[in-house]
One Martini backbone bead per residue (centre of mass of N, CA, C, O) as a GRO file, in nm:
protein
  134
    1UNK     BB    1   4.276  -0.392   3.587
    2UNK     BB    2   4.309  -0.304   3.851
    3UNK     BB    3   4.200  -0.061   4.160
    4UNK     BB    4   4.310   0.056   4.447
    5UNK     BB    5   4.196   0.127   4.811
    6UNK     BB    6   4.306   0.252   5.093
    7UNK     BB    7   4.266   0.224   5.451
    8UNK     BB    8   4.268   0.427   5.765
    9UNK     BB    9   4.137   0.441   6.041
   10UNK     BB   10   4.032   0.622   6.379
   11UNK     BB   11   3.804   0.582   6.656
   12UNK     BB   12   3.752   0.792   6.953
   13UNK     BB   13   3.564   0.675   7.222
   14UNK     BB   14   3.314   0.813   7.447
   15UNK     BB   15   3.168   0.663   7.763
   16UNK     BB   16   2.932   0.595   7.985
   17UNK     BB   17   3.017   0.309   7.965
   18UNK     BB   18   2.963   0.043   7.773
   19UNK     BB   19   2.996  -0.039   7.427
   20UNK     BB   20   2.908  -0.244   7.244
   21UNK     BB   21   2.968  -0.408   6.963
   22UNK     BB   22   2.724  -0.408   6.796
   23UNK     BB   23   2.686  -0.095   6.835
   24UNK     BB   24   2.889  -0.059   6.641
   25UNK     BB   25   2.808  -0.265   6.390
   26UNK     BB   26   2.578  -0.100   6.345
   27UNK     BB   27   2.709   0.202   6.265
   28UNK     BB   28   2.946   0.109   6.062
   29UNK     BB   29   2.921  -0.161   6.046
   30UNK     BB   30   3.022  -0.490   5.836
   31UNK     BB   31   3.164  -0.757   5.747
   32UNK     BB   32   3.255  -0.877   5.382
   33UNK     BB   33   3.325  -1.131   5.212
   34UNK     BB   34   3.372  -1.259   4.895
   35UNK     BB   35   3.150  -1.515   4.957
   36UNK     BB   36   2.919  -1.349   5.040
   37UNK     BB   37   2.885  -1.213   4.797
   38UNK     BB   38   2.812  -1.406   4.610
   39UNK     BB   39   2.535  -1.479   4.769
   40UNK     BB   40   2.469  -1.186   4.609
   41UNK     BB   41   2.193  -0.982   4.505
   42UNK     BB   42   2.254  -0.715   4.380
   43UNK     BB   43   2.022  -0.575   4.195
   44UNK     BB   44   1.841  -0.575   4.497
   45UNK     BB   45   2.043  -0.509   4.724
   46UNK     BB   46   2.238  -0.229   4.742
   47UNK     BB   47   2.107  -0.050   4.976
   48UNK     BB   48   2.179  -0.278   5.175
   49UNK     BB   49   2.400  -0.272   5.174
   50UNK     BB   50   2.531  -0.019   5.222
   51UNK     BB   51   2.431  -0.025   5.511
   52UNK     BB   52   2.544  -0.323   5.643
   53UNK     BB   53   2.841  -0.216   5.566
   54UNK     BB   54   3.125  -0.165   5.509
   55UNK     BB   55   3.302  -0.077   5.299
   56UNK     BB   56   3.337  -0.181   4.939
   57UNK     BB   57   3.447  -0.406   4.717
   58UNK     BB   58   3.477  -0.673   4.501
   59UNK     BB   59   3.619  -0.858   4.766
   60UNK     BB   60   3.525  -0.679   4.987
   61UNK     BB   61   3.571  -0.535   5.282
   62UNK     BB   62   3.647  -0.405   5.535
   63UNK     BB   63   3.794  -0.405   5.836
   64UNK     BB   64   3.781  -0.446   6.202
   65UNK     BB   65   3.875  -0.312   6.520
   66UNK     BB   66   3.761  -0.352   6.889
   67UNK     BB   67   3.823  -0.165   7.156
   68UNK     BB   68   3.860  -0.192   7.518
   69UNK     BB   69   3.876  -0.039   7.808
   70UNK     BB   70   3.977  -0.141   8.107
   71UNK     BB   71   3.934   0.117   8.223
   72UNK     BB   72   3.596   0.201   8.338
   73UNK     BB   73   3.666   0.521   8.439
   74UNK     BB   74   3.718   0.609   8.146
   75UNK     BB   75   3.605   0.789   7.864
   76UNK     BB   76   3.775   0.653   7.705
   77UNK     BB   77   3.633   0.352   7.587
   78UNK     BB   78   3.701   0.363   7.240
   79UNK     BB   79   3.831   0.160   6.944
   80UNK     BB   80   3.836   0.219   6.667
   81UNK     BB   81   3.910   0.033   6.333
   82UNK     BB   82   3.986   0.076   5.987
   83UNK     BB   83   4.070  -0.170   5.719
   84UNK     BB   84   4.209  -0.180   5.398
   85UNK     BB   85   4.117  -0.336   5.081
   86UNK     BB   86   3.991  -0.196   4.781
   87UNK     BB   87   3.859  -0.313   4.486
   88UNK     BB   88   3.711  -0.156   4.242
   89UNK     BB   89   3.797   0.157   4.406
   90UNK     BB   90   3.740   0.469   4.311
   91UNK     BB   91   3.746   0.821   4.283
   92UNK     BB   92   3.503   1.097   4.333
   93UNK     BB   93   3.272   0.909   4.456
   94UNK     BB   94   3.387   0.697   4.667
   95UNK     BB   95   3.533   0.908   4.825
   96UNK     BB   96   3.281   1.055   4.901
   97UNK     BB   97   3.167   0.801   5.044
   98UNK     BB   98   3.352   0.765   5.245
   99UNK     BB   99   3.300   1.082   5.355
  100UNK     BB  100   3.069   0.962   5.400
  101UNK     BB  101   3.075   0.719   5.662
  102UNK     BB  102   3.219   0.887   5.814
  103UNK     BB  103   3.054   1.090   5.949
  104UNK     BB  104   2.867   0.849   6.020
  105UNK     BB  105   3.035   0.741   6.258
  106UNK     BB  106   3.055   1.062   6.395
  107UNK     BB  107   2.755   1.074   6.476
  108UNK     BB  108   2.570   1.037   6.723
  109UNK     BB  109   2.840   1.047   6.929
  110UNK     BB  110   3.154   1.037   7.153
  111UNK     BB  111   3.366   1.150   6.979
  112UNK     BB  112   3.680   1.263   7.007
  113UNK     BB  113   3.824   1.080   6.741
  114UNK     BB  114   3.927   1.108   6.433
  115UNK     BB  115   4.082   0.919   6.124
  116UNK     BB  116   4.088   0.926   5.758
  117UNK     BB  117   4.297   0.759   5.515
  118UNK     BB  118   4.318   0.791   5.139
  119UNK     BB  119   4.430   0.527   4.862
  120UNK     BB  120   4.463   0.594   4.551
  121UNK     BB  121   4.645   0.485   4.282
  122UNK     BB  122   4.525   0.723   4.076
  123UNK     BB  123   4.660   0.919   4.304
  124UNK     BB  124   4.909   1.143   4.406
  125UNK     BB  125   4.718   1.173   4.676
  126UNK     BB  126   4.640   1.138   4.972
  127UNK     BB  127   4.295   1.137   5.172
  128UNK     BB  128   4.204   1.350   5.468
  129UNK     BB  129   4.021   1.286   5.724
  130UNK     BB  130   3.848   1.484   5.974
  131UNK     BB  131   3.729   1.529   6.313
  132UNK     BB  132   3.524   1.850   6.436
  133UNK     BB  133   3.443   1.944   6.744
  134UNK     BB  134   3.188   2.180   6.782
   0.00000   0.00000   0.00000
């Protein structure tokens, strides 16, 4: 039997200047489907997926879409979004992932706002984290 974890996040950053898609795909990760899994070798190279891809499960990553202001004179200059359902992933350690992931893509950065939902089935309550700009 399965265990899904769901994923809901929402990052709005500042910027002076547009932020291009490469550099927020640099810093968030990228997504990876089912099939580009199939073609890697886990044992040899977890250290690295971990850092270029976005949070995955068994059959791939979440999904991102990225957003950008079109009035170009506004600080809130961009918008990601991060979703999707992770297969074989939950309990209190993938949950820790998640929670230093999200931290990882809030800092060094101008994020304005964050916040992200996560439902483990296996779970009675989401869990919510949210940036809190010191």
């Amino acid at each position: 039997m399965s265990r899904w974890t769901h994923v809901a996040a929402i990052f709005r950053i500042d910027s002076i200047g547009e932020i291009s898609d490469n550099e927020i795909i640099e810093k968030f990760g990228r997504t990876v489907d089912w099939e580009e899994m199939a073609d890697c070798d886990y044992a040899d190279s977890n250290e690295w997926i971990q850092q270029e891809f976005l949070p995955m499960g068994s059959e791939g990553s979440l999904k991102m879409s990225i957003w950008h202001n079109p009035v170009k004179n506004e600080m809130s200059s961009t918008t990601v979004s991060v979703f999707g359902d992770l297969r074989d992933y939950g309990g209190s350690d993938d949950i820790e992932r998640l929670e230093q992931w999200f931290a990882k893509c809030c800092e060094n950065n101008w994020t304005r706002q964050a916040v992200m939902q996560v439902i483990d089935e296996y779970c009675d309550k989401p869990t919510i984290f949210q940036y809190i700009q010191n």
